[in-house]
N, C-alpha and C positions, 0 to 999 in steps of 0.2 A: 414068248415075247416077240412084236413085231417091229423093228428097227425102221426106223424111216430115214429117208435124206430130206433134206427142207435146204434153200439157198438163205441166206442171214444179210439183210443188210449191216455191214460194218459202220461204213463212213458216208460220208456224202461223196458222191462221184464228180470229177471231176470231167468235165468236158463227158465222151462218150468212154473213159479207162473204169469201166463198171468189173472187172475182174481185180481194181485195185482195192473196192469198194462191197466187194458182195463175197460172200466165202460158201462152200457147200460146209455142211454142218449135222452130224447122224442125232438120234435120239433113238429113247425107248419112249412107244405109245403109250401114254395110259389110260386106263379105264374111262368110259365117259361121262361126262358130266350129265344131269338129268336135262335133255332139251337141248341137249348137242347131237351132231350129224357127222358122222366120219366118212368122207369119200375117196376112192381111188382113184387117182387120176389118169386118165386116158390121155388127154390132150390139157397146154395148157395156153392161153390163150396172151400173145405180146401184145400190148397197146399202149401207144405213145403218152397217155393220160399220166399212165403210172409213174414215166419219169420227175413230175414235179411231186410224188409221195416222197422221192428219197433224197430230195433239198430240204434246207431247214425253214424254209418259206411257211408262214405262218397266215399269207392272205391267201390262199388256195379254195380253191372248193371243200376240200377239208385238208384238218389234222397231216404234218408230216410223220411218217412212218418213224416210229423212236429207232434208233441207232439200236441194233441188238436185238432187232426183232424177225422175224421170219418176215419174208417178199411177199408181198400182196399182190394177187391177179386171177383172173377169169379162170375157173377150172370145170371141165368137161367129164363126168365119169360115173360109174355104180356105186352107190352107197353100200358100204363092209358095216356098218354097223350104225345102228338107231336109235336114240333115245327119244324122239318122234313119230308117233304114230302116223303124222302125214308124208312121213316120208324111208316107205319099208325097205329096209335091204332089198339088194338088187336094183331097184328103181332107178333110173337113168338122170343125173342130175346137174344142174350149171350154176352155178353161182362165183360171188368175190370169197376164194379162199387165199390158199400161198402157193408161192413157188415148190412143190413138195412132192413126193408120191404119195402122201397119203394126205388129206387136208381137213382140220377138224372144223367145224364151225358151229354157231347158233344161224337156225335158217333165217329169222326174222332178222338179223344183225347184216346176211351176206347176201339177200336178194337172191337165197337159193331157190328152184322151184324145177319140178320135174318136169322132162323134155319128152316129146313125143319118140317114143322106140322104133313106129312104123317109116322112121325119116330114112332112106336108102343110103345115104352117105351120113354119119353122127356128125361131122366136121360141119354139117349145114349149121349145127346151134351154134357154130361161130363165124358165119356165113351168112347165107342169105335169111336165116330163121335165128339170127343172134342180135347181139345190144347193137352192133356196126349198122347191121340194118334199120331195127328198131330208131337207131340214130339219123340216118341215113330218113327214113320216111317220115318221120316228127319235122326233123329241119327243113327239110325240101315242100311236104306238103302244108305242115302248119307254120310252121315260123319265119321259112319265107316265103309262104302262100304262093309257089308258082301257077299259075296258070298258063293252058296249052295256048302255044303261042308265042310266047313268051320266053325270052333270053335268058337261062342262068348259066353262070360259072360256077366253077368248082373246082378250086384247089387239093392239091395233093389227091389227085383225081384218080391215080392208078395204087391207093392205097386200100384201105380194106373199106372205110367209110367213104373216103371217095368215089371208089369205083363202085359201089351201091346207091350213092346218092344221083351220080347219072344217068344208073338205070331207071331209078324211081324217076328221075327228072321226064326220062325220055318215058315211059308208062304211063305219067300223068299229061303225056304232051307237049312239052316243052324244047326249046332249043336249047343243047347241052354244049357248051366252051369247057371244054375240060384243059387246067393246067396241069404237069407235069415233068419231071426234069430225066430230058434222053430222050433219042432218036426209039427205042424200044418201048417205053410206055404209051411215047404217044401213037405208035401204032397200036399197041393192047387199046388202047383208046377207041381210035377209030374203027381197027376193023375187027375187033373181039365184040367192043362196045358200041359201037355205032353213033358215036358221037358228032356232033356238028363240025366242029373245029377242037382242034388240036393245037394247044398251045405251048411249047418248049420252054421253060424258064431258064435253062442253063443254056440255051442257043437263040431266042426270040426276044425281041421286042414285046412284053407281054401288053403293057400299056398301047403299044403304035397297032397293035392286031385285034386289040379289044375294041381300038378304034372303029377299029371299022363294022361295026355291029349297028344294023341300022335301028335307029332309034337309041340306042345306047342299053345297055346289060341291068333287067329288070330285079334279079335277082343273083345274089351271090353267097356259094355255101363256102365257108372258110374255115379250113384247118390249120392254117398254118400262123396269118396276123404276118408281122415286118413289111420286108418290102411287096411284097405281092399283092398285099390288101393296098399300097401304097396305089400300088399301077391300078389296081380296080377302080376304086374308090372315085377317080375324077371320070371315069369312065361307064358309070353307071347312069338308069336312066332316072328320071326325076322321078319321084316318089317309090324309090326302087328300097329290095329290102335285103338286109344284108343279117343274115343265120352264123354266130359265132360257134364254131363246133370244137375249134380246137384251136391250139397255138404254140405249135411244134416251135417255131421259131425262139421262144423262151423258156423252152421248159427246163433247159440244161443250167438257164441262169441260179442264183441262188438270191439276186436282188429282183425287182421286178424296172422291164427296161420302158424306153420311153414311149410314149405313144402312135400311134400315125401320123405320120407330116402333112398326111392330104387329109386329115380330120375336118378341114372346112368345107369338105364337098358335102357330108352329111347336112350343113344348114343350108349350103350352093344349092343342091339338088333335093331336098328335104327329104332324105333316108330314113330309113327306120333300122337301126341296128338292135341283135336281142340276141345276149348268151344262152346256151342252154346245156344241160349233161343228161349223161345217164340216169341218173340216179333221181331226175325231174319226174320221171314216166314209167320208172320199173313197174309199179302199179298198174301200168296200163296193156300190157305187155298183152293181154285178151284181145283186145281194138286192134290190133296189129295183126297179129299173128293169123286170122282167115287172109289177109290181102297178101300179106307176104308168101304164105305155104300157096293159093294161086299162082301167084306171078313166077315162082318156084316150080310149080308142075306144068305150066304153059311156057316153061325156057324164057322167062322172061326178066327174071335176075339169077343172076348165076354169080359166085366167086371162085377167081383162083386163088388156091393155095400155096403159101410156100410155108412146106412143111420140113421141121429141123427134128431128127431122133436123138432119145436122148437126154435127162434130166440135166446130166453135165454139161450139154451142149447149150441150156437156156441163153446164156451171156451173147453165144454165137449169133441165134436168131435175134436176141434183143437190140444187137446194134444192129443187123441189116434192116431190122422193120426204121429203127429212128436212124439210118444213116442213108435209106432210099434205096439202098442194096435190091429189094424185093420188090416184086409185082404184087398187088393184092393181100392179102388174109397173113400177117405172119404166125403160125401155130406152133408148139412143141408137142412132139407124138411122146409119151410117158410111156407107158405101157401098151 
């Protein structure tokens, strides 16, 4: 019999007290079901997305996680056992399982799908060769169609999709405003990243610095929504296009909160705003993957890691990624 730990959501969490809210929780495995996949987790993957699963919010991109159920998130690892032929033990695999060391799933249900072996660091499939990325070149290239030349921003810049989406920015040519909050990001910014300008949200004027972008900010990648799209938004340039990626700033909410105050610059300046997720393009994930694995061996998107050991420690890493604690990538090493 092989015992597993899996984290359980309890309750809805309140503010970031997720240790008030989530319990560690043992079982015994059982047998698999026919066209299930059981995978061992190596690494598991934090992302901000996850925290509107565990509100009772009902307008989300999907379903809230029922109270009682094991944590849902990105898991990185060898497949223990198969009831899929396209997916044989040992095979190196990534998908939406749980919080767990051992994580069972139906592949079609979890966007599992096998990752290349010959990748020299495994940590890249949630890295430069993961959904961040994938996220990261969909918004930058297609939805806010940069063109080199051309001005974007990008919030929450020194996070995992951030700080990939201004490499892509800077690879396809583009002028990079990267925001970020601290004297330390914004240099990871500048001289990890090579970004254009560096803009401090917890010490800057972000609006009065956007100013001064001649012609005004063509495109802007957004993770966060509040006030920061607030400052963008009159600061953009006419027909400029605005990639909703994320919206850290509500997700802790459990109602949904108001909207932009500067929402009239979209008709002022005739914007084009457009949400998009993961789960838009996992399909596409072939169309990717030659440009990113390049850009990856020519040093030309790279991520840091902040890696947390440790199943128990998950709650640790959970708040530094949603409380800005971390540079880049927040991971948990499992195994």
């Amino acid at each position: 019999m092989t015992i597993n730990r899996f984290w359980q959501l309890d309750s809805h969490p309140q503010g970031n007290d997720f240790a008030a809210a989530l319990s560690m929780q043992h079982e015994t495995l059982s047998p698999l079901a026919e066209g299930e996949v059981r995978v061992a987790a190596h690494y598991l993957s934090m992302d901000a997305g996850t925290r509107m699963w565990m509100t009772p919010r009902t307008d989300g991109y999907q379903p809230p996680l029922p109270l009682g159920s094991k944590m849902v998130g990105l898991v990185l690892g060898p497949v223990t056992e198969s009831r899929d032929p396209a997916f044989p033990v040992g095979a190196m695999v990534r998908g939406f399982g749980q919080w767990a060391e051992f994580t069972t799933v139906v592949p079609a249900l979890s966007g599992l799908e096998v990752v290349d072996p010959t990748v020299a660091d495994p940590r890249e499939h949630f890295g430069a060769l993961g959904m961040n990325a994938w996220t990261a070149y969909v918004g930058v290239h297609e939805v806010a169609a940069v063109k080199p030349g051309e001005w974007i921003a990008v919030s929450a810049a020194a996070g995992a999709t951030g700080s990939l989406a201004c490499q892509v920015a800077k690879n396809l040519g583009a002028h990079v405003i990267g925001i970020a909050g601290g004297p330390d990001k914004c240099r990871f910014l500048t001289e990890d990243l090579g970004v254009d300008m560096a803009i401090d949200y917890k010490a800057d004027n972000v609006a009065a610095l956007l100013a001064t972008v001649p012609g005004g900010v063509n495109a802007y990648f957004d993770n966060v929504g509040g006030p920061i799209l607030d400052a963008v938004l009159p600061n953009m340039a006419h027909y400029g296009r605005v990639a909703v990626c994320g919206m850290v700033a509500a997700y802790d909410s459990d109602v949904a909160l108001p909207g932009p105050a500067r929402f009239d610059q979209v008709l002022m300046r005739r914007l084009r705003i457009e949400g998009f997720f993961i789960p838009d393009f996992l399909h596409r994930g072939a169309e990717f993957m030659p440009v990113l694995r390049q850009w990856l061996d020519e040093g030309k998107l790279a991520m840091r890691f902040d890696e947390t050991e440790g199943l128990e420690n998950v709650l640790v890493a959970y708040d530094r990624m949603l409380s800005g604690k971390a540079t880049g990538k927040v991971i948990v090493k499992v195994a």
